[in-house]
C-alpha positions in Angstrom: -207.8 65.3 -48.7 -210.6 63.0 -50.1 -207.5 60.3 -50.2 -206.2 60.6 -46.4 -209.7 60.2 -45.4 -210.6 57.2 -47.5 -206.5 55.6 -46.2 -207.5 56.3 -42.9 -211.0 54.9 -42.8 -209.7 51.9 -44.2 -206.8 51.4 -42.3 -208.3 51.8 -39.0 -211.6 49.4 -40.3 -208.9 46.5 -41.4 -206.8 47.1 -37.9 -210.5 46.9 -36.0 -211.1 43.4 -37.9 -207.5 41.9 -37.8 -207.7 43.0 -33.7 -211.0 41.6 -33.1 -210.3 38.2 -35.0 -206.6 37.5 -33.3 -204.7 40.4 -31.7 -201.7 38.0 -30.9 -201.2 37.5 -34.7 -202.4 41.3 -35.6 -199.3 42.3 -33.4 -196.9 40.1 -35.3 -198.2 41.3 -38.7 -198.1 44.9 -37.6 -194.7 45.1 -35.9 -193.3 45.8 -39.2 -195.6 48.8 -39.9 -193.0 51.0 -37.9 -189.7 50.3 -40.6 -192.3 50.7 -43.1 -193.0 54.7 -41.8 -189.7 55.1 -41.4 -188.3 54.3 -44.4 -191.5 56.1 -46.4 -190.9 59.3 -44.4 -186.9 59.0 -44.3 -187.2 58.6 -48.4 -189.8 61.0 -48.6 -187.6 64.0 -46.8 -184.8 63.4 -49.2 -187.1 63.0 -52.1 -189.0 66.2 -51.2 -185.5 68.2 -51.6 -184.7 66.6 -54.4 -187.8 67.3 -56.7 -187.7 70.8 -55.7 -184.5 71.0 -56.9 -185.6 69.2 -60.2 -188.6 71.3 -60.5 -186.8 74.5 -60.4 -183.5 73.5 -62.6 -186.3 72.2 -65.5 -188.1 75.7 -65.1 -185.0 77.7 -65.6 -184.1 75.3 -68.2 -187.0 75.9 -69.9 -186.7 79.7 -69.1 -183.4 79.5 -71.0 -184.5 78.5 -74.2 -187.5 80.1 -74.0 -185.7 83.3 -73.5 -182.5 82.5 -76.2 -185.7 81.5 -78.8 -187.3 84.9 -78.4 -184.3 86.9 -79.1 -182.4 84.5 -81.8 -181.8 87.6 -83.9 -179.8 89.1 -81.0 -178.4 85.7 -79.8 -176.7 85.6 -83.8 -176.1 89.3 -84.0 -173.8 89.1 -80.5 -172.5 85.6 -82.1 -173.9 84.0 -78.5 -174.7 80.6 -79.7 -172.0 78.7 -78.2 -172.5 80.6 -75.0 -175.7 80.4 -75.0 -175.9 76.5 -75.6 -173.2 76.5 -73.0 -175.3 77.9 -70.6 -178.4 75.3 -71.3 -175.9 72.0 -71.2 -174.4 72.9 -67.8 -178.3 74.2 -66.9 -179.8 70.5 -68.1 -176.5 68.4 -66.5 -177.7 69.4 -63.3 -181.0 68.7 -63.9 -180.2 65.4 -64.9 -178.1 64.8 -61.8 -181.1 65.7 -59.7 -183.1 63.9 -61.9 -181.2 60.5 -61.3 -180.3 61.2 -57.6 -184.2 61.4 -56.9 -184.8 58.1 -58.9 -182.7 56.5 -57.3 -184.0 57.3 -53.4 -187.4 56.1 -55.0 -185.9 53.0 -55.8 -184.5 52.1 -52.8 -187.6 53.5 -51.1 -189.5 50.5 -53.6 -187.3 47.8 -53.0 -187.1 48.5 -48.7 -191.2 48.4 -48.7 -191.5 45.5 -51.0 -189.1 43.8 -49.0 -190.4 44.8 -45.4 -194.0 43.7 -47.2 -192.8 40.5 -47.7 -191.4 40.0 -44.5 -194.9 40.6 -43.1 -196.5 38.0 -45.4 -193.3 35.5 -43.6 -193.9 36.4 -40.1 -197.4 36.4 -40.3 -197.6 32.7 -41.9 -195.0 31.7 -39.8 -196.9 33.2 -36.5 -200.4 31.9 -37.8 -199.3 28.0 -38.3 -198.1 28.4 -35.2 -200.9 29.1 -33.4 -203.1 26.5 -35.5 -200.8 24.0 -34.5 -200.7 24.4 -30.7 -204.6 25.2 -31.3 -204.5 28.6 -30.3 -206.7 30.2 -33.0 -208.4 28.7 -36.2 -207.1 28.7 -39.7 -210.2 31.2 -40.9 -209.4 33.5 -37.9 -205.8 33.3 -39.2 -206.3 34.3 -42.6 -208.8 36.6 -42.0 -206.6 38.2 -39.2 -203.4 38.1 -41.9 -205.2 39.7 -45.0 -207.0 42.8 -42.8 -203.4 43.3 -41.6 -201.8 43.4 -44.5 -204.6 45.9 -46.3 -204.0 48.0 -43.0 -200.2 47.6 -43.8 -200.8 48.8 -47.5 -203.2 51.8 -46.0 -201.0 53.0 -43.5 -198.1 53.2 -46.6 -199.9 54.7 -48.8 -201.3 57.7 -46.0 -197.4 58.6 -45.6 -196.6 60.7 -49.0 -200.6 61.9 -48.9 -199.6 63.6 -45.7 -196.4 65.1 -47.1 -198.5 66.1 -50.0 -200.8 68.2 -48.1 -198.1 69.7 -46.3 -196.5 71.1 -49.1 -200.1 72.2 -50.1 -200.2 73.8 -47.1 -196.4 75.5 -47.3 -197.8 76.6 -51.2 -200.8 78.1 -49.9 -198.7 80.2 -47.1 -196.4 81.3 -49.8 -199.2 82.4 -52.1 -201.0 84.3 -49.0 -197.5 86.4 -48.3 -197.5 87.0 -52.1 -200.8 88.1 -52.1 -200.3 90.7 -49.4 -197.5 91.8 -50.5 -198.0 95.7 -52.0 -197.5 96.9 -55.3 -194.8 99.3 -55.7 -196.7 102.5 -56.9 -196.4 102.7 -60.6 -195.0 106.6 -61.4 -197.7 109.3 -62.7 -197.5 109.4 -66.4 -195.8 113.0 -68.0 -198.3 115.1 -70.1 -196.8 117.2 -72.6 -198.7 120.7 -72.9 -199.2 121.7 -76.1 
């Protein structure tokens, strides 16, 4: 929470400066800020799936040999090693095709924002010589303008996956409140023997 407050401080100080020195420009810069929010959250909603899937196939996993390593002498006395390795291999393929399905969302995710990013470094020089040429705005105003937009950019980025974070805080918490109130079947009353 401490982080989306600090993001969102920032980003609205930077977008404040980069306004007040050249809104034409701050426009420009920050028309990109849209494609950057939706490829973040886009990513993010497959992602989310993803490493809940991977999460709960590398606890079962883990289940599994924590289970098998427990009860080894019954494992060998049934002659359930090959079944039981089985049973792990398909377990961790799975995992593993998770693993590298989620990887590879965050790398497109990585090269989509580096690449809008870079755009906005384009546009924004592009924009800003213009106006310094036709003597529109100063070259300080410019880069001052450029460089608050492009922290506000960077701010408004990183405030994406901090909100989905807290959302599945939030979907966590629910689930531990329903678990919570959730009663305890009634254990039966012991037998005492009489003698």
């Amino acid at each position: 929470m401490g982080l989306v407050v600090q993001c969102t401080t920032s980003f609205l100080a930077c977008l404040g400066l980069s306004f007040y020195r050249d809104w034409r420009l701050t426009l420009v810069i920050l028309a990109s800020i849209p494609a950057l929010i939706l490829i973040v959250g886009l990513t993010e909603r497959g992602a989310s799936a993803l490493g809940y899937m991977d999460k709960t196939l590398s606890a079962k996993s883990s289940a599994h040999v924590d289970r098998v390593l427990g009860a080894m002498p019954t494992v060998k006395a049934f002659n359930a090693e090959e079944r039981e390795v089985a049973g792990l291999k398909a377990l961790t393929a799975k995992a593993r095709k998770i693993y590298i399905r989620l990887h590879i969302i965050y790398g497109v995710r990585s090269g989509l924002t580096q690449f809008v990013i870079l755009s906005m470094f384009v546009q924004g020089f592009w924009f800003g010589a213009f106006l310094v040429r036709t003597g529109r705005s100063s070259a300080a105003a410019v880069n001052t303008c450029f460089w608050a937009s492009v922290l506000a950019s960077s701010f408004a980025q990183t405030l994406v996956p901090l909100l989905v974070v807290l959302e599945k805080g939030k979907m966590s918490m629910a689930n531990l409140l329903d678990l919570s109130r959730t009663p305890l079947p009634l254990a039966p009353a012991p037998i005492i023997a009489v003698a």
